[in-house]
Structures are given as C-alpha cells and as structure tokens.
RODO-2510 file (C-alpha; in nm, 4 decimals, decimal comma):
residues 478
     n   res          X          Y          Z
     1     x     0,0000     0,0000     0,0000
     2     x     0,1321     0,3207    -0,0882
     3     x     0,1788     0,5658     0,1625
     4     x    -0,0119     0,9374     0,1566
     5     x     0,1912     1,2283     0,0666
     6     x     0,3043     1,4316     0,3716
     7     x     0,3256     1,7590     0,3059
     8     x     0,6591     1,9468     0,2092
     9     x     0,7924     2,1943     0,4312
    10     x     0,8548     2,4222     0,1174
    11     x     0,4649     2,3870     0,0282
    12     x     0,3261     2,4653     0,3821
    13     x     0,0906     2,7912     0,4216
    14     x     0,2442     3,0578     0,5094
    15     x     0,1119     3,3539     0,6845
    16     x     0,1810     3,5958     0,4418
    17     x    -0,1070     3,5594     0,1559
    18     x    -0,0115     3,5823    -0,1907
    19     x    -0,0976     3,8577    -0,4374
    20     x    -0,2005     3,6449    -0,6817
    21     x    -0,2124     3,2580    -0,7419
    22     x    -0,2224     3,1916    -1,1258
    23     x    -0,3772     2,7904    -1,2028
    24     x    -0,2137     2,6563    -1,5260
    25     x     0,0963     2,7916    -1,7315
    26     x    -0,0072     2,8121    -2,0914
    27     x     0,0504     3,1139    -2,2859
    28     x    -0,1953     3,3003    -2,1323
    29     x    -0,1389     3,2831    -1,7691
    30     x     0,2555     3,2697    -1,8991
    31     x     0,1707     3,6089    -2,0650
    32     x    -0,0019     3,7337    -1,6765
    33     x     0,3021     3,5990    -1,5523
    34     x     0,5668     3,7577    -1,7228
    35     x     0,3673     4,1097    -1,7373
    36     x     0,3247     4,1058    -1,3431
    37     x     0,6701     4,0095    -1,2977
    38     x     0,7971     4,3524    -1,3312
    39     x     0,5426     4,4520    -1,0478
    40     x     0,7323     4,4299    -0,7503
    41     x     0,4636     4,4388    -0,5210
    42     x     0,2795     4,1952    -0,6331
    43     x     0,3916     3,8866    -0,4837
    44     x     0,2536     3,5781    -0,6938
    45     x     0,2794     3,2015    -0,8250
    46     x     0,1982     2,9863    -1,0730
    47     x     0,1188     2,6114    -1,0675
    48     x     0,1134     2,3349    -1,3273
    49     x     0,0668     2,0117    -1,2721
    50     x     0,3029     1,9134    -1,6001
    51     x     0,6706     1,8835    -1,5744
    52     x     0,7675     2,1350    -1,8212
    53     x     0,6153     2,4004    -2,0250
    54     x     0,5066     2,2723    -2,3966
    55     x     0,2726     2,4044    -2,6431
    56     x     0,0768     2,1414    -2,8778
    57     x     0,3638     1,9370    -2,9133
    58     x     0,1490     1,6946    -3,1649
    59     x     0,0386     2,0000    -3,4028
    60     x     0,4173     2,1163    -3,4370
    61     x     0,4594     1,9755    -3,8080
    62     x     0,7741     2,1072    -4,0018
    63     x     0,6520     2,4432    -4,1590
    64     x     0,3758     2,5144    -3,9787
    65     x     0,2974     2,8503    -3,8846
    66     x     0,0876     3,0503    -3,6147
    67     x    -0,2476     3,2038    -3,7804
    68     x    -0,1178     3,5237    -3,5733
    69     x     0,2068     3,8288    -3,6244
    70     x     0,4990     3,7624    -3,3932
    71     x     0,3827     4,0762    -3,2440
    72     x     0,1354     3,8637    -3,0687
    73     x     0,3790     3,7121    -2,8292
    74     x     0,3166     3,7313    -2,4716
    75     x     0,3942     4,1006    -2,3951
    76     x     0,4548     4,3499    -2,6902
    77     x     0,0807     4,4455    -2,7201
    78     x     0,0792     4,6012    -2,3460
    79     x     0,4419     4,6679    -2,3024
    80     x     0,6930     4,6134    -2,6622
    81     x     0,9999     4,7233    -2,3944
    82     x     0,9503     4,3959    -2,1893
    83     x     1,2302     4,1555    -2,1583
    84     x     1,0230     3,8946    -2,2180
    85     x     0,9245     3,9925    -2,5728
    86     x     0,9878     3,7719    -2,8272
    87     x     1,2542     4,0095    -2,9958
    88     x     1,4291     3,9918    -2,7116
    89     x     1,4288     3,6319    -2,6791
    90     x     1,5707     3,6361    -3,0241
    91     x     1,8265     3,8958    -2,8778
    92     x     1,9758     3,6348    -2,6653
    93     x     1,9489     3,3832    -2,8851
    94     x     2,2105     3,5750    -3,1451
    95     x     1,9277     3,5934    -3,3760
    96     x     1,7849     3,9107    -3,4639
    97     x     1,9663     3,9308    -3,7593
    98     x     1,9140     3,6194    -3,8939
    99     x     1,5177     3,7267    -3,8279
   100     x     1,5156     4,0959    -4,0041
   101     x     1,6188     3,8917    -4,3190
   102     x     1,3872     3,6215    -4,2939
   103     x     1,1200     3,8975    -4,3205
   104     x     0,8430     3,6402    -4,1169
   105     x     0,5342     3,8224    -4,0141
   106     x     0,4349     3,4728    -3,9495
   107     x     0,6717     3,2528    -3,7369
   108     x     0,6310     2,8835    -3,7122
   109     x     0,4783     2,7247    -3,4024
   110     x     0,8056     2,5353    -3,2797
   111     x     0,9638     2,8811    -3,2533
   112     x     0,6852     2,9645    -3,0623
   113     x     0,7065     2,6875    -2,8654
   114     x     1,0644     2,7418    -2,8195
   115     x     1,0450     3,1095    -2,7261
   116     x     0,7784     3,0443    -2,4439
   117     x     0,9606     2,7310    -2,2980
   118     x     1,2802     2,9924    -2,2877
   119     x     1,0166     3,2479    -2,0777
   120     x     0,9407     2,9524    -1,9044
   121     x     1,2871     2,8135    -1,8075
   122     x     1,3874     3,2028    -1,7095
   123     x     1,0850     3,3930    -1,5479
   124     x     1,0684     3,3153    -1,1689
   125     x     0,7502     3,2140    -0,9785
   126     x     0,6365     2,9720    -1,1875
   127     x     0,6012     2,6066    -1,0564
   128     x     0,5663     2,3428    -1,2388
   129     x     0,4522     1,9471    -1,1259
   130     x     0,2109     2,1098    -0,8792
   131     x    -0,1313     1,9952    -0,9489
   132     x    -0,4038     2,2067    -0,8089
   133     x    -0,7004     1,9871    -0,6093
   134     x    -0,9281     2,2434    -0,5188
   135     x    -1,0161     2,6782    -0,4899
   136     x    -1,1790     2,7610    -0,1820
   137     x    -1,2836     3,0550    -0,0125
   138     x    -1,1469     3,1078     0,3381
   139     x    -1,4335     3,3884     0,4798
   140     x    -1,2612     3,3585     0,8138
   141     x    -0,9670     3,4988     0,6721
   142     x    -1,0874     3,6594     0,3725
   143     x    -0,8380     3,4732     0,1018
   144     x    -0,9150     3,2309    -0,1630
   145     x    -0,7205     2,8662    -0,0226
   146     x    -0,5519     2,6825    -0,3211
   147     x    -0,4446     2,3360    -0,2428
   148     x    -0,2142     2,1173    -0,4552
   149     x     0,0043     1,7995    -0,4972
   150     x     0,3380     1,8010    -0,5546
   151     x     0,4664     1,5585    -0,8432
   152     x     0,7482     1,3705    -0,8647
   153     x     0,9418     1,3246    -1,2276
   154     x     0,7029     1,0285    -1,2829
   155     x     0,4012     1,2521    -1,2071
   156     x     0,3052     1,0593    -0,8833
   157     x     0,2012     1,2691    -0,5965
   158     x     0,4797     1,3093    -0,3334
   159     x     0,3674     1,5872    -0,0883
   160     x     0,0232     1,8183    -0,0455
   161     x     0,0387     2,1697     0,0286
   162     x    -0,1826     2,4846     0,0637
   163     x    -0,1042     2,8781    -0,0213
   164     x    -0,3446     3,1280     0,0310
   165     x    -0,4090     3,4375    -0,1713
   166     x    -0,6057     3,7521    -0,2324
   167     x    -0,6353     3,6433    -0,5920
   168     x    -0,6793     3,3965    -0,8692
   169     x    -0,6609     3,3378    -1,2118
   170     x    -0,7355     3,0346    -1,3980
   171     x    -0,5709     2,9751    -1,7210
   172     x    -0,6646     2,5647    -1,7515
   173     x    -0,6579     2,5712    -2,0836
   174     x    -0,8652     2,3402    -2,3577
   175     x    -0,8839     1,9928    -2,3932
   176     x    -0,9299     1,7901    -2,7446
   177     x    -1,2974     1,7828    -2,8291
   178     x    -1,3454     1,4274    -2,9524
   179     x    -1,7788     1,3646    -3,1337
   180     x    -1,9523     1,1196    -2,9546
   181     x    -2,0333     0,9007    -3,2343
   182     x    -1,6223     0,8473    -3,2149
   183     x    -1,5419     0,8454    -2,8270
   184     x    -1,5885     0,4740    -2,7582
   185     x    -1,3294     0,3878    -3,0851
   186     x    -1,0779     0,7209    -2,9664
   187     x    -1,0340     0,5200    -2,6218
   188     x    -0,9752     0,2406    -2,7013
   189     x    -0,5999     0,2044    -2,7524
   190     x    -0,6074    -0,0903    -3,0298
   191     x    -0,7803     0,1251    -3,2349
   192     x    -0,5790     0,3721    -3,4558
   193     x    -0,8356     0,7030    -3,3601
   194     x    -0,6146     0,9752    -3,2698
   195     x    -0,7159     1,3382    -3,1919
   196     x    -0,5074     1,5804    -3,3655
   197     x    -0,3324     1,7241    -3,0804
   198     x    -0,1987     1,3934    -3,0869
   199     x    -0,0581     1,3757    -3,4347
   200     x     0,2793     1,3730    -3,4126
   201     x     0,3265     1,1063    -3,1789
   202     x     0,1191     0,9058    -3,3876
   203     x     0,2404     1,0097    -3,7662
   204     x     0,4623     0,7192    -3,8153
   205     x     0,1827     0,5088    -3,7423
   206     x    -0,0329     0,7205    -3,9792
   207     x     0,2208     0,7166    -4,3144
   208     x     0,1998     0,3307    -4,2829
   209     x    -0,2134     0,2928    -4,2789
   210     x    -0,3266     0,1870    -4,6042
   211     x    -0,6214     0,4395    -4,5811
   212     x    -0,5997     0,7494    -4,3838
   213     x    -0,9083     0,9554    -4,3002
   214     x    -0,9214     1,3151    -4,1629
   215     x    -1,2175     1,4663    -4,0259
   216     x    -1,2154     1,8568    -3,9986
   217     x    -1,2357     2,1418    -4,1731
   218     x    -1,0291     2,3700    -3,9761
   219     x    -0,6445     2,4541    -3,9857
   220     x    -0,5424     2,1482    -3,8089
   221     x    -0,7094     1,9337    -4,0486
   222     x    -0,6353     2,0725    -4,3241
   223     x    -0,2809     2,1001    -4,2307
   224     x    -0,2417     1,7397    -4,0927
   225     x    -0,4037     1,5902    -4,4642
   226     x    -0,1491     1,8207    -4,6265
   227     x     0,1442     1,6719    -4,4434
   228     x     0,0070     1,3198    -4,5246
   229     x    -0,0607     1,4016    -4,9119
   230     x     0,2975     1,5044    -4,9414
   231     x     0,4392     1,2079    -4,8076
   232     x     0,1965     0,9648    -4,9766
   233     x     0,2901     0,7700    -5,2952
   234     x     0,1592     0,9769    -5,6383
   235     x    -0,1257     0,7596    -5,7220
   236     x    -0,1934     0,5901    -5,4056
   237     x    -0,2324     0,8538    -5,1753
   238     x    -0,5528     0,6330    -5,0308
   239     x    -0,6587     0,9805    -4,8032
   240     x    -1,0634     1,1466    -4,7452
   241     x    -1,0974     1,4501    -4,6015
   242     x    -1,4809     1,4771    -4,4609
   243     x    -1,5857     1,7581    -4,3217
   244     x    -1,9772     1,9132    -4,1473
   245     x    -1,8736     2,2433    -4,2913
   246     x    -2,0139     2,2951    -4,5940
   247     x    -1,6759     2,3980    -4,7793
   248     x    -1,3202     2,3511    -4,7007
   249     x    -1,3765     2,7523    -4,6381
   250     x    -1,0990     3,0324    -4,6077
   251     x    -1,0418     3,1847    -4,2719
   252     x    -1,1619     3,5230    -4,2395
   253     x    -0,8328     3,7319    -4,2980
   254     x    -0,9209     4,0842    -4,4167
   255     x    -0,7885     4,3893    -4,2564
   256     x    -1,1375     4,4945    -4,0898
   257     x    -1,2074     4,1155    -4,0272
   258     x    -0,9439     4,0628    -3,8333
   259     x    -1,0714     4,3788    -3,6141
   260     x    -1,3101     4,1393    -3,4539
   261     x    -0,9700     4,0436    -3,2402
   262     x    -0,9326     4,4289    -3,0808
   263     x    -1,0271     4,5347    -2,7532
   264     x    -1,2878     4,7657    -2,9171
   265     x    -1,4864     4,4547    -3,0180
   266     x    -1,4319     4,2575    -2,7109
   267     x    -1,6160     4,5348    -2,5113
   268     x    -1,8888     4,6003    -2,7883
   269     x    -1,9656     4,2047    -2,7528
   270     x    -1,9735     4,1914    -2,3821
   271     x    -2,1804     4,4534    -2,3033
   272     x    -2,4331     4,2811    -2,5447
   273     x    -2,7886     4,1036    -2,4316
   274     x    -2,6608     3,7609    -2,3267
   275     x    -2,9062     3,5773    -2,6288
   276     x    -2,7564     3,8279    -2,8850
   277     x    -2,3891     3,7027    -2,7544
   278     x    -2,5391     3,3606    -2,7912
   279     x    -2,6347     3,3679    -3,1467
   280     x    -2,3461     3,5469    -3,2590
   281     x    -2,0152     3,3493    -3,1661
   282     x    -2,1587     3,0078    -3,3865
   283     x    -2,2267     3,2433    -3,6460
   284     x    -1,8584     3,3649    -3,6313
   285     x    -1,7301     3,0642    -3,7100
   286     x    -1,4839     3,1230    -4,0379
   287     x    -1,3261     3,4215    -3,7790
   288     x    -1,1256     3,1528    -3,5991
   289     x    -1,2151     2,7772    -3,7682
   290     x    -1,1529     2,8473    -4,1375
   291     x    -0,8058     2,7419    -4,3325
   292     x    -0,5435     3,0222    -4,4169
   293     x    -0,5339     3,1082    -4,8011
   294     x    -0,1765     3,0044    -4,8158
   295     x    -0,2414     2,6712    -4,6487
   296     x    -0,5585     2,5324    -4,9194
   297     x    -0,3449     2,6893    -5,2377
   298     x    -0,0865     2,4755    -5,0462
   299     x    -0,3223     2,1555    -5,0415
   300     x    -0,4523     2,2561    -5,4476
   301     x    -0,0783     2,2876    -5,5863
   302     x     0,0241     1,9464    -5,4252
   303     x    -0,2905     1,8203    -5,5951
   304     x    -0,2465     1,9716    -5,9319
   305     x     0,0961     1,8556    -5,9170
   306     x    -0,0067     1,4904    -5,8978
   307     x    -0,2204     1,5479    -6,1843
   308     x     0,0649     1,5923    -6,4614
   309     x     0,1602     1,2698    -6,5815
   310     x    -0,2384     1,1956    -6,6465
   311     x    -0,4881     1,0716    -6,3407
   312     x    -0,6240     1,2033    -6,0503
   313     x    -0,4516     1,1292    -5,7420
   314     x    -0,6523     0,8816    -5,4941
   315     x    -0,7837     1,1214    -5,2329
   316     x    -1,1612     1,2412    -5,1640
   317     x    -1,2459     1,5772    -5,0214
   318     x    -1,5815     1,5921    -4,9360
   319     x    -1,7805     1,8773    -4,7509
   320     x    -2,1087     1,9020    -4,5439
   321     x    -2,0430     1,5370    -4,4207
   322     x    -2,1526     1,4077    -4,0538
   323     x    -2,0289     1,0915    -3,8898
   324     x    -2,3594     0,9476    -3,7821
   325     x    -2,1631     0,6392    -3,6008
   326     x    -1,8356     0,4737    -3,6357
   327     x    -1,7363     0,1224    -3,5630
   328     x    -1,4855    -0,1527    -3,6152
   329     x    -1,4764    -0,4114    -3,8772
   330     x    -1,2953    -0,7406    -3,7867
   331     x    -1,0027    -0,5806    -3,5684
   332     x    -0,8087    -0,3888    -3,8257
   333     x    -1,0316    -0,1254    -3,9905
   334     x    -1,2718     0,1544    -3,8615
   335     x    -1,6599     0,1706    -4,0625
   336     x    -1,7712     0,4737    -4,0885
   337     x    -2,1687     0,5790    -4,1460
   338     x    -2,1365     0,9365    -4,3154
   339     x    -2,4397     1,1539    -4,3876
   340     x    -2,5125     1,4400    -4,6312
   341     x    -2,8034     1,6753    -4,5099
   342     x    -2,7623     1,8653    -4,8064
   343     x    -2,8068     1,5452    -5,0228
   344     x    -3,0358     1,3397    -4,7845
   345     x    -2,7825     1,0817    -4,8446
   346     x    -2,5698     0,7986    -4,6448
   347     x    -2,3109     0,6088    -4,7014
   348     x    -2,0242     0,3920    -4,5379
   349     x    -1,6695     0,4718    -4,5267
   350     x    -1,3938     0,2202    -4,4633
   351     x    -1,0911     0,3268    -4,3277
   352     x    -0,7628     0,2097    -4,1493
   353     x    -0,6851     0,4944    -3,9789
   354     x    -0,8870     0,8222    -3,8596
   355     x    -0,7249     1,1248    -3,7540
   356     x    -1,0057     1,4082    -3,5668
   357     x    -0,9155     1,7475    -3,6107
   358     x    -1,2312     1,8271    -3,4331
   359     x    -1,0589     2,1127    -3,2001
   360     x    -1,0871     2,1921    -2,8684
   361     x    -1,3111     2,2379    -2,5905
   362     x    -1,3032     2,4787    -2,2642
   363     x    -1,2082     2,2419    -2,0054
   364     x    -1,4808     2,2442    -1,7252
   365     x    -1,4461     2,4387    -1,3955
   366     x    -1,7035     2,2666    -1,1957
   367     x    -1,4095     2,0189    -1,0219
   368     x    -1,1882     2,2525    -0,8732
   369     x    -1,4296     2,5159    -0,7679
   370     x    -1,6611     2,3226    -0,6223
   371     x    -1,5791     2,4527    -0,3120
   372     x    -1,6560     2,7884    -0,4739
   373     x    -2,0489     2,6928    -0,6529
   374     x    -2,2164     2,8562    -0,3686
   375     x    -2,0364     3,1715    -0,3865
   376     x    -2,0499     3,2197    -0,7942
   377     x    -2,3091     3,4107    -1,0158
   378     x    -2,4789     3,2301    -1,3292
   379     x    -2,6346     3,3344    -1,5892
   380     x    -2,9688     3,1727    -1,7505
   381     x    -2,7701     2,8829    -1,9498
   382     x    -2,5963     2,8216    -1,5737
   383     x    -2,2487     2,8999    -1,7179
   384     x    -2,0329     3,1850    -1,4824
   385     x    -2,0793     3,5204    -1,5588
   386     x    -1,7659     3,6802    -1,6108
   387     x    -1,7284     4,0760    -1,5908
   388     x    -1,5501     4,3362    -1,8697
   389     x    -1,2371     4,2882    -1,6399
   390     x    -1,2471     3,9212    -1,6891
   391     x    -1,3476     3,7991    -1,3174
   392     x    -1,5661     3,5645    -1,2449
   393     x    -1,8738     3,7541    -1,0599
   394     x    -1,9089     3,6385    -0,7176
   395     x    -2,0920     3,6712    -0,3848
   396     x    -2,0341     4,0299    -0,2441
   397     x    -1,9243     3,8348     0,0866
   398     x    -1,6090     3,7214    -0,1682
   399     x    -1,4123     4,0127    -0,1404
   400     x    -1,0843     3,8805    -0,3546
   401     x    -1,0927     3,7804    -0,7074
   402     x    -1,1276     3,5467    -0,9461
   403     x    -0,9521     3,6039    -1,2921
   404     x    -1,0372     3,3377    -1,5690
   405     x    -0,8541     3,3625    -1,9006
   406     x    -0,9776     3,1513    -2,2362
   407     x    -1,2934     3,0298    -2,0550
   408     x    -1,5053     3,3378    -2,1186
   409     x    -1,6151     3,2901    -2,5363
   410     x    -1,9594     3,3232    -2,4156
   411     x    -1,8625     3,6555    -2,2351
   412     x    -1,6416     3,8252    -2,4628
   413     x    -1,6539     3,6359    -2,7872
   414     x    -1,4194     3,5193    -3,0345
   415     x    -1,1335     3,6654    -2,9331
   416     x    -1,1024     3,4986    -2,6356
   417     x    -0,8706     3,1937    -2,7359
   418     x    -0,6867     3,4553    -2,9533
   419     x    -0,3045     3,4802    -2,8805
   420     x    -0,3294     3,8290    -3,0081
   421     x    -0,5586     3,9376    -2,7392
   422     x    -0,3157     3,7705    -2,4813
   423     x    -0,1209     4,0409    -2,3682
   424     x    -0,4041     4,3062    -2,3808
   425     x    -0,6001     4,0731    -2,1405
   426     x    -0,3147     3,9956    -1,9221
   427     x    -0,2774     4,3795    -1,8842
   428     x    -0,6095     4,4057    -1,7858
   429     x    -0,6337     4,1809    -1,5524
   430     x    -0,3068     4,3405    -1,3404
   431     x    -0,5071     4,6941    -1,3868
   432     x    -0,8118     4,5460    -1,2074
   433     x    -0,5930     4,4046    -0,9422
   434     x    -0,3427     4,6201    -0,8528
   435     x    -0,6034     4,9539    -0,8566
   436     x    -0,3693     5,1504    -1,0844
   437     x    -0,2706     5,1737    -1,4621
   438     x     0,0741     4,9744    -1,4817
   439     x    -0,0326     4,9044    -1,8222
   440     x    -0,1824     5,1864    -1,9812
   441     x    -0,5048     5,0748    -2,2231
   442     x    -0,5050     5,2629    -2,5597
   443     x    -0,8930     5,3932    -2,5991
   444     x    -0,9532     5,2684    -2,9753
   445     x    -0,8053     4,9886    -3,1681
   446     x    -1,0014     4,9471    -3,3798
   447     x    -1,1342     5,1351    -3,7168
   448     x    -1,4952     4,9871    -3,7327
   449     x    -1,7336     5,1487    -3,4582
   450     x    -1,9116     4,8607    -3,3155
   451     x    -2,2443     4,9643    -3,2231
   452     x    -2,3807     5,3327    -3,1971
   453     x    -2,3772     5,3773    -2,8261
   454     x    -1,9447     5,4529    -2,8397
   455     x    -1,8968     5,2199    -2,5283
   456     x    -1,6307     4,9793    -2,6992
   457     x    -1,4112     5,2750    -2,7442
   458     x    -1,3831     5,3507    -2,3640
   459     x    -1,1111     5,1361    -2,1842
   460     x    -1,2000     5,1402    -1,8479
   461     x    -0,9920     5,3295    -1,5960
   462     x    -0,8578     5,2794    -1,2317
   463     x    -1,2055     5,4120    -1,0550
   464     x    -1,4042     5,1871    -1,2900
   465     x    -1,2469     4,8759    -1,1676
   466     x    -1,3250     4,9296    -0,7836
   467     x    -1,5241     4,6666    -0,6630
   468     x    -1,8044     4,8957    -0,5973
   469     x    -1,8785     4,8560    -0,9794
   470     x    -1,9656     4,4554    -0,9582
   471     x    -2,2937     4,5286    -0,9617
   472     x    -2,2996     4,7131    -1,2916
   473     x    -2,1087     4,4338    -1,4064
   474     x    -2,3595     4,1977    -1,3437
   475     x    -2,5900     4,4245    -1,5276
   476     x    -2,4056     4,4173    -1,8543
   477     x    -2,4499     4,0401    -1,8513
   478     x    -2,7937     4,1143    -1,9728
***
C-alpha cells in the first residue's frame, strides 16, 4: 500500500497571503506571468501540474505557422519594452539578424514553442509538477485557499500543500474535443483514432495505414491531410478529407475582419444582451475555424501537381459530411456511417486509420471550484458570468478575485482563445488588481465602430475597476 503524501515543508501555508495565485501555465497565464513580474509588489505564483512548459507538441509539423504576427507574443501588445518579448528572446538567442532577413510576419509554431519554454525556463515564480485539487474561499480569513500535490518526475504525488491568496486566475486551458459518435473507438488504444493534438506522436503510425481519413475542416485538419498528401505515394495517396462544414472555407483574414480580435470589439460584444452574444459566436465561425489562403493553395498545388503525368490522385475531399456512427470491422479497420443533409444521403466509409481534427473544448471548472459553486453568479444557461475585467462575478461576501482567461467565449466572444488578445487581457487583468494603470489601455483599436452607443471605445480606468462597480457588471451580462 502506498503511503499518503506528507506535506513538504517548502509547500506549507504561510502567513503571508499571496498577491495572486495563477492555475495553469499556458501562454496566457505565462503572458499574466511575465507582465506582473515587473510589479514588484505583487507577490505571486503559478502552478502546473506538467513537468515542463510545452505548447501542442502533436500539431508542431515542419513548416507550420501561427495564424497570428509575432507581435502577438506574450507582452509586446501592453508593453513592446519587456524583456520577455519575443525580440528579445531572439536577442539572446544571437538571432535578430538572422530574423530581419527572414522577413516572417508569421513565425512557425516550434519557434513559438521554443520562445515560451525559454520564458518559461527564465521567469521566476512559476512552478511546475504542482497539481491544483481544489479553490476555496477562506471567509474567516478573507483569502481564496488553493491546495495542490506536488509531483514527482514520474508525475506521482509526493507531498500536499496549501497557499493562500487575495487572488486567482485560472488559465486551464482546452482539452481535445473528440464527437460522440467516435469516443468509444478514440479510447480504445487498439484502435488507430487519434485526436489531432496527438498527431505527431502518432504520424509514423499514420504514413503506414493503407487508408488514412481526416475529419475537420479547420487549420489542423487541413494542415495534418497536407502533411500526409505530401508524403503519400503519387497515385496511391488512399486519403478522405470529410468535413460538417459545408466547404473547405478560407479563414476570415481581411484587414477589418481581423478587427473582430481588438479590444474595441471585445467590449462592444460583452456589453451585449446575453441571447444576442449567444447567437453570434456560432455564427462567427470562419473568424477563428476556417483554413489560411496560403495553407488550401498549399493543399490545391500538391494536388495539381499529382495530376501531370495523367490521373487524378486517390484522395476524396468531401464537404457538409456528418459521422452518424463509427465502428470496427474485424479488428483492423474503422466503418464509418457518413451523412449528407444537403443530399439526404448515407453512405459507409472504410478506413484504417482516422485522424479528428475536431478542435478543442473549454475544459470544465465545476471540479476545482466546487468549493466555490455557492459563492459564484450564473447566468440563464448556468455557465459563470464573467465581468468586462475578466473575473468571475461572485458573492459580495467574496471580497478577492477570481480572474479566468480563455474560458469566457460566451462573455467576450471570439477573441477569447486569440493569442493576439493575450497580452491586452493579461494587462487588464493586473489593472483590475493592482487599482492603478501599470499598463496603460489605448482607448480605440479598432477602425470599425461597433455599435452606436461609443462604449467599446472607452477602456476602463482605475475608478471603474473598484469593486463597488460589480454590480454594474452583473448588469451588462444582460
């Protein structure tokens, strides 16, 4: 029997609360992390219950860049003189030059990854293989109690501990998103249904199927059957690429598009009715699930190039396609039943191997704040409401607060898994806490006037974000 964790003097409470306690160490509570760091009197941590800081290490394929300017790293939009920028990362790296000839607007997602893991590996405060249990409020005390595990290099638990703070923020993340139709074949390990955050790990795997399937119409997808095409045999490429959308459709990339990703829009869409926010964000969709332009002529010219020497290559792309239910046939190959609405047809699909680029999910809060339920404000679909300062609304009796970062699309809209938006939010979110303007806000970003009341081009100031204002808070939830 194994014995229970005791807990480790260096993860005892202490009497002095914390500032701030930040819950996962992605890039956005990486980006809150390395903005408050120049605060000296903020005193903070960060926990993650992973040994080391990666970013989709399955979706880094050779060549693959972010949908996003290097500009959106994890500090330049609030402060561009931060050491932490990713110019300066290149700095120490001896590769600014290198960089200015390149002439990338666009940099690929292992530098990405790379330049974070270097914030990572060099910003103090953060902790990683610390798994947080639970969030509690402590109304004896007035301070939110975090408890977590301490992991050991094999991820078992090897001592508990507790740290209490004013604040929170909750940066969790996503999870893969995997159909229900698909779930029971994606668990089962025999079966070669992989998620595309996944990918890599599995591509070997992949190459050798006979018949490779990819389902989604988004830039994962489309990049993951691109990667496959090319390094398919001319003739036998043996790939489908189904997808519910009803084209393999262009993301949204105009110059006034793209300013649905400002602060002026985030504000416009939060002070909306709650069942106009509702209706707009599916609506929305080819803002942030479409393919970039350079990616499908990518896909068409590998295509057309397998098309000189006479033929078509073997591979089906086929739009407006559901996956009714799935199944396995003897103990090799995955059934597919497809159906077109448009058509009011079905059909079977038999395939060796199925790859979902079905996306990602908001991964649920209920667990760890459970001890918190009582204390937080829903709205009529029972999800939290979240203010324009990105904090969960509370109880009045809670007097510290809760910050929540990539878990508020149904708040503040598309943006809100946006890297661009990272830094803006980030600097919000140390404005509301620390009372003061650390990070001044610039009051328009955007050309387009959302609305005709002028409210998105007002960022709020110091005396806005008292907490006397919660209430009108609540009332902008509609």
């Amino acid at each position: 029997m194994t014995a229970a964790p005791t807990p480790h003097p260096a993860t005892l409470p202490t009497e002095a609360p914390r500032d701030l306690v930040g819950i996962g160490i992605g890039p956005f509570n990486l980006s809150l992390a390395a903005l408050a760091h120049p605060l000296t009197e903020l005193d903070t941590a960060f926990y993650d219950q992973r040994p080391a800081f990666h970013w989709h290490p399955g979706l880094l394929i050779d060549g693959a860049t972010l949908q996003v300017p290097f500009l959106a790293d994890l500090v330049t939009l609030a402060d561009p003189a931060s050491d932490w920028s990713f110019l300066n990362y290149l700095k120490t790296r001896e590769r600014l030059f290198p960089f200015y000839f390149a002439e990338r607007f666009h940099i690929q997602r292992a530098e990405y990854d790379a330049y974070c893991r270097w914030v990572s590996e060099n910003l103090p405060g953060l902790h990683f293989g610390h798994q947080v249990d639970a969030v509690r409020w402590n109304p004896e005390r007035a301070l939110f109690e975090v408890d977590f595990t301490q992991l050991d290099a094999d991820g078992e638990a090897e001592a508990l501990g507790r740290t209490y703070t004013k604040n929170v923020a909750l940066g969790i993340g996503t999870e893969p998103f995997v159909p229900e139709p698909l779930k029971p074949l994606a668990d089962a390990p025999t079966v070669p249904v992989i998620h595309s955050a996944d990918y890599l790990t599995h591509r070997a795997r992949l190459l050798a199927a006979e018949h490779v399937t990819v389902i989604g119409s988004g830039q994962s997808g489309a990049e993951i059957f691109l990667d496959l095409l090319k390094h398919r045999p001319e003739g036998h490429e043996k790939l489908h690429w189904l997808a519910r959308t009803e084209a393999f459709a262009p993301m949204e990339y105009s110059k006034l598009g793209l300013e649905h990703f400002t602060p002026d829009y985030t504000r416009y869409f939060h002070a909306l009715p709650e069942r106009e926010r509702d209706h707009l964000v599916p609506a929305q969709w080819q803002l942030h699930k479409g393919i970039d332009a350079d990616t499908i002529a990518a896909i068409h010219d590998e295509l057309y190039q397998r098309t000189l020497h006479g033929g078509w290559p073997d591979a089906t792309l086929t739009p407006g396609v559901s996956v009714r239910t799935a199944g396995r046939v003897a103990t090799t190959k995955i059934e597919l039943h497809l159906e077109h609405r448009r058509q009011s047809a079905r059909s079977r699909l038999t395939t060796d191997a199925v790859v979902l680029a079905t996306g990602y999910k908001e991964r649920p809060l209920d667990g760890m704040l459970a001890g918190l339920d009582p204390y937080i404000r829903r709205d009529s679909s029972e999800r939290p409401r979240i203010d324009e300062q990105f904090r969960l609304v509370l109880d009045d009796s809670v007097t510290g607060a809760l910050y929540v970062q990539n878990a508020e699309r149904h708040t503040h809209g598309v943006g809100a898994p946006d890297l661009g938006l990272a830094a803006w939010r980030s600097a919000t979110i140390l404005n509301s806490l620390t009372g003061k303007d650390p990070y001044p806000q610039p009051r328009r970003t955007a050309f387009t006037s959302f609305g005709l009341t002028g409210h998105e081009h007002r960022a709020p100031g110091p005396a806005q974000r008292q907490a006397g204002e919660r209430g009108t808070m609540v009332k902008l939830q509609g």
